[in-house]
PDB file with one MODEL, atoms N, CA, C and O in Angstrom:
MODEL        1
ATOM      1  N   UNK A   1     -99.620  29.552   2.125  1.00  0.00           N
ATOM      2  CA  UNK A   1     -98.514  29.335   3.073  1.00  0.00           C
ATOM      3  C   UNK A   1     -98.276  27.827   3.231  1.00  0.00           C
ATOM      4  O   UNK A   1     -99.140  27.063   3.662  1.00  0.00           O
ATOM      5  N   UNK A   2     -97.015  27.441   2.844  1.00  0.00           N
ATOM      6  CA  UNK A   2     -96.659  26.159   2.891  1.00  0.00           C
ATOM      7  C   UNK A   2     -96.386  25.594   4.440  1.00  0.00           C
ATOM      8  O   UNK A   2     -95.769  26.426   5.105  1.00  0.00           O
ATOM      9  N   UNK A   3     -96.700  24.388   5.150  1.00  0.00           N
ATOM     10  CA  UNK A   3     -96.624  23.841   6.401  1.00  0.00           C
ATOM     11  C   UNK A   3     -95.053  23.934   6.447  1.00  0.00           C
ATOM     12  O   UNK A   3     -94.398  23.891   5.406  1.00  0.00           O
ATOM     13  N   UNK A   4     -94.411  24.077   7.810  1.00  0.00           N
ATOM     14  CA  UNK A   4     -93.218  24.036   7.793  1.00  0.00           C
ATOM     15  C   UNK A   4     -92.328  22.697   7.738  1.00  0.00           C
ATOM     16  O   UNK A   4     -91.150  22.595   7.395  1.00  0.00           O
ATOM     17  N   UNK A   5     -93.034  21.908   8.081  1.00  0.00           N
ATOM     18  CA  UNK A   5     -92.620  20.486   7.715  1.00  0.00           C
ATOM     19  C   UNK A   5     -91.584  20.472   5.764  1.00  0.00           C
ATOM     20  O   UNK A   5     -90.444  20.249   5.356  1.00  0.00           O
ATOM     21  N   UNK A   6     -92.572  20.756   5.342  1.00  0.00           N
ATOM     22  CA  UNK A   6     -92.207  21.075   3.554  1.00  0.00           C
ATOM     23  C   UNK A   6     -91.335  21.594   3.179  1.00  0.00           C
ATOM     24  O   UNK A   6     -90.571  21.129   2.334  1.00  0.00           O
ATOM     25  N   UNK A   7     -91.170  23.370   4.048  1.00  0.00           N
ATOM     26  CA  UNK A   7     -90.033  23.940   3.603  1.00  0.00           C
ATOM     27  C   UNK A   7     -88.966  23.095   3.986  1.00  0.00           C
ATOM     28  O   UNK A   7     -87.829  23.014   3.521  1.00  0.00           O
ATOM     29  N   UNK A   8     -89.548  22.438   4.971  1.00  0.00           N
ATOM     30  CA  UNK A   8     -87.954  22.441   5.658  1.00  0.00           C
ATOM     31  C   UNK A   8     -87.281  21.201   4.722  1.00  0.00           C
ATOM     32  O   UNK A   8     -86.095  21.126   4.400  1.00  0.00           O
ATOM     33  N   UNK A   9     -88.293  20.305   4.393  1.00  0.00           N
ATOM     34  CA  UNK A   9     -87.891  19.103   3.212  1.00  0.00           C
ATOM     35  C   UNK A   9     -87.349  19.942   1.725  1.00  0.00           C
ATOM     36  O   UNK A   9     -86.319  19.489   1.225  1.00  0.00           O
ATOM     37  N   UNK A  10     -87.852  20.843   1.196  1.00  0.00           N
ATOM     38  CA  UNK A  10     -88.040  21.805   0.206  1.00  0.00           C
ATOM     39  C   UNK A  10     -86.262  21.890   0.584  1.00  0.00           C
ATOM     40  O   UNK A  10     -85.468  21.318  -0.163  1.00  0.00           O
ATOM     41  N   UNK A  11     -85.898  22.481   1.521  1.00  0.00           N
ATOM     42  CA  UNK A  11     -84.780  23.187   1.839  1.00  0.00           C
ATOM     43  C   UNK A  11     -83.387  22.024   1.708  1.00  0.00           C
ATOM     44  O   UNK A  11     -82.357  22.017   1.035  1.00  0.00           O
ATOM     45  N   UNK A  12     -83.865  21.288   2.518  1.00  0.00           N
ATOM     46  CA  UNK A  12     -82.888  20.053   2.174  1.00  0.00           C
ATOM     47  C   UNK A  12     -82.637  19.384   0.672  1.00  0.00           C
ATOM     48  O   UNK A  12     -81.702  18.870   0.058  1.00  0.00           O
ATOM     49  N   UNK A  13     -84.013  19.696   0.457  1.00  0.00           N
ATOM     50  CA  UNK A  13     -83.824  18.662  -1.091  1.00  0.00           C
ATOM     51  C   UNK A  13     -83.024  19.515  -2.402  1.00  0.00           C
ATOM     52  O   UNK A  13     -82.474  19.197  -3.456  1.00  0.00           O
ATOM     53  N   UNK A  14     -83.280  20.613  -1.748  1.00  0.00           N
ATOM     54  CA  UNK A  14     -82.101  22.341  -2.623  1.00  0.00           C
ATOM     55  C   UNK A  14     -80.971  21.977  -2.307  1.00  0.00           C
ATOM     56  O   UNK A  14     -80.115  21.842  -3.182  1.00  0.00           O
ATOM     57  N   UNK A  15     -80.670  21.710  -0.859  1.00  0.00           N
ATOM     58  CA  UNK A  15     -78.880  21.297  -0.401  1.00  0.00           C
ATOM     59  C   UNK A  15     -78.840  20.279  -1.177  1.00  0.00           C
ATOM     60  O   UNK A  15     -78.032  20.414  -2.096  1.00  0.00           O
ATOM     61  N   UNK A  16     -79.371  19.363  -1.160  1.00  0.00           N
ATOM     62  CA  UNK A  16     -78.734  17.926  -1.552  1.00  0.00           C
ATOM     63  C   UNK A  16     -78.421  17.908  -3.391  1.00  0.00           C
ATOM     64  O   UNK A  16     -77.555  17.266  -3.984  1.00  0.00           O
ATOM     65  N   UNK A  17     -79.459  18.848  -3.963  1.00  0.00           N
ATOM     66  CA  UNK A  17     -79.104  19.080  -5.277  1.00  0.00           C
ATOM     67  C   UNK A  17     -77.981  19.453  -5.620  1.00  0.00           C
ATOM     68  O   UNK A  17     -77.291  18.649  -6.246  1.00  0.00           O
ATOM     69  N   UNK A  18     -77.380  20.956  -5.277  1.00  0.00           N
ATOM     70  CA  UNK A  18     -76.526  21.393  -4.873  1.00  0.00           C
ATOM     71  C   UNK A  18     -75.615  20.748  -4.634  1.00  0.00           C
ATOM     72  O   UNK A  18     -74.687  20.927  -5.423  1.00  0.00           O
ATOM     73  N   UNK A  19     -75.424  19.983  -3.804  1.00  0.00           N
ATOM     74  CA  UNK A  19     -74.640  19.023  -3.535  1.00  0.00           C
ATOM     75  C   UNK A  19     -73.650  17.642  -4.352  1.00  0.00           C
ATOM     76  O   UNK A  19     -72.547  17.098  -4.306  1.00  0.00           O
ATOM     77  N   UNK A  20     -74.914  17.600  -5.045  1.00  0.00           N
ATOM     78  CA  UNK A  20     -74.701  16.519  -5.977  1.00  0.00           C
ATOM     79  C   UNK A  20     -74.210  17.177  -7.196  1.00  0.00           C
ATOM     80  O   UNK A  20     -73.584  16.523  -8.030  1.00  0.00           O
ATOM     81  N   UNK A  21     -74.511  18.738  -7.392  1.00  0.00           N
ATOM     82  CA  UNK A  21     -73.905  19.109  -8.896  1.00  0.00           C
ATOM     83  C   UNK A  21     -72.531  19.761  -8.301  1.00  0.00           C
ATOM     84  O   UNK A  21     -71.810  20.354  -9.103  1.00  0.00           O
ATOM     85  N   UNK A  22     -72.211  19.695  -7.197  1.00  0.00           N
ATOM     86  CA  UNK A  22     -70.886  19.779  -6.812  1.00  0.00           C
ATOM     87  C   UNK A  22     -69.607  18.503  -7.030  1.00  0.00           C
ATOM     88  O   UNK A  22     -68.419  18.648  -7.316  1.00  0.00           O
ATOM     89  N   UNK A  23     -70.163  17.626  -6.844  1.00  0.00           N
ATOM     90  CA  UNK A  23     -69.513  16.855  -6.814  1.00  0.00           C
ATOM     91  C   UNK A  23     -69.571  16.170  -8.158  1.00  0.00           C
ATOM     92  O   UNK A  23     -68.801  15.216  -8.270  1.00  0.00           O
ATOM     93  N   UNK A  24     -70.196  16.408  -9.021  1.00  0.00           N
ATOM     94  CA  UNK A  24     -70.250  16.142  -9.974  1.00  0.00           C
ATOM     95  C   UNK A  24     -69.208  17.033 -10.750  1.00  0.00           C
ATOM     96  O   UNK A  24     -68.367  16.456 -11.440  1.00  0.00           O
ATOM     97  N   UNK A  25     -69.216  18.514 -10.668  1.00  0.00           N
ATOM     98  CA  UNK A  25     -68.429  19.097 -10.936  1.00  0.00           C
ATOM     99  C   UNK A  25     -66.841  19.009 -10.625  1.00  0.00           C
ATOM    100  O   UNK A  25     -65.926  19.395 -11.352  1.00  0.00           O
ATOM    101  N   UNK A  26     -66.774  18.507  -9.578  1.00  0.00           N
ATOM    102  CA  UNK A  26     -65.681  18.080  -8.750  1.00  0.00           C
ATOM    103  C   UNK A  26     -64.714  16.968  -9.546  1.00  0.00           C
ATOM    104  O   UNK A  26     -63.503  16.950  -9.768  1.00  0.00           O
ATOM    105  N   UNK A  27     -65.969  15.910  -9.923  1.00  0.00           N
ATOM    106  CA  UNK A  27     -65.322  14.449 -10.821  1.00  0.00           C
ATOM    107  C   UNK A  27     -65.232  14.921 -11.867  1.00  0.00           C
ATOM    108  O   UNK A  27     -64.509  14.119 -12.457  1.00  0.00           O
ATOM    109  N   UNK A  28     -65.530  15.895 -12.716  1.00  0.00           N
ATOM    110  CA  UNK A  28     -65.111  16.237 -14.062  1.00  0.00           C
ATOM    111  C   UNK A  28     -63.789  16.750 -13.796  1.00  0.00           C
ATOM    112  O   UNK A  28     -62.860  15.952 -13.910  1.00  0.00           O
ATOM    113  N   UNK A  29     -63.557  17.854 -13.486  1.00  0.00           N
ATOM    114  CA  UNK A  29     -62.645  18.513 -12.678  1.00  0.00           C
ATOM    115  C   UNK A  29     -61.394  17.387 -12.413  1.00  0.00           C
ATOM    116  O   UNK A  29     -60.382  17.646 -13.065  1.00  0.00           O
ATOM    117  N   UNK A  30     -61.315  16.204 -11.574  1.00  0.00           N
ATOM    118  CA  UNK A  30     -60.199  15.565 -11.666  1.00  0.00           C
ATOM    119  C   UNK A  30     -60.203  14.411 -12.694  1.00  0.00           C
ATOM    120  O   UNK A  30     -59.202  13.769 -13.011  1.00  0.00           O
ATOM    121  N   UNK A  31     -61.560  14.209 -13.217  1.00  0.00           N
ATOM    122  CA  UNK A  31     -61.003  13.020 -14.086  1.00  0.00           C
ATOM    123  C   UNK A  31     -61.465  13.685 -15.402  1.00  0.00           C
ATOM    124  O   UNK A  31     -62.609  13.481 -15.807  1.00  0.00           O
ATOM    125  N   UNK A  32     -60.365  14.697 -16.272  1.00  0.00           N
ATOM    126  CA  UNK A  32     -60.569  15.162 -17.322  1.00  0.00           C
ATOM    127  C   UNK A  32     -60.967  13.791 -19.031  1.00  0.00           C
ATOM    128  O   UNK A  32     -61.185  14.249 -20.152  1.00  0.00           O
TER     129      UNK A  32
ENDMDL
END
């Protein structure tokens, strides 16, 4: 069982990935 401190970093660091292959997707998307 992981401390909850972790998930909760674990959890953010999933959004922020996420995040970043969005917007990445995003700049392809307008700058063909």
């Amino acid at each position: 069982m992981l401390p909850k401190g972790v998930g909760v970093l674990y959890a953010k660091r999933k959004r922020l990935i996420e995040w970043q292959r969005q917007i990445e997707l995003l700049h392809i998307f307008v700058n063909p």
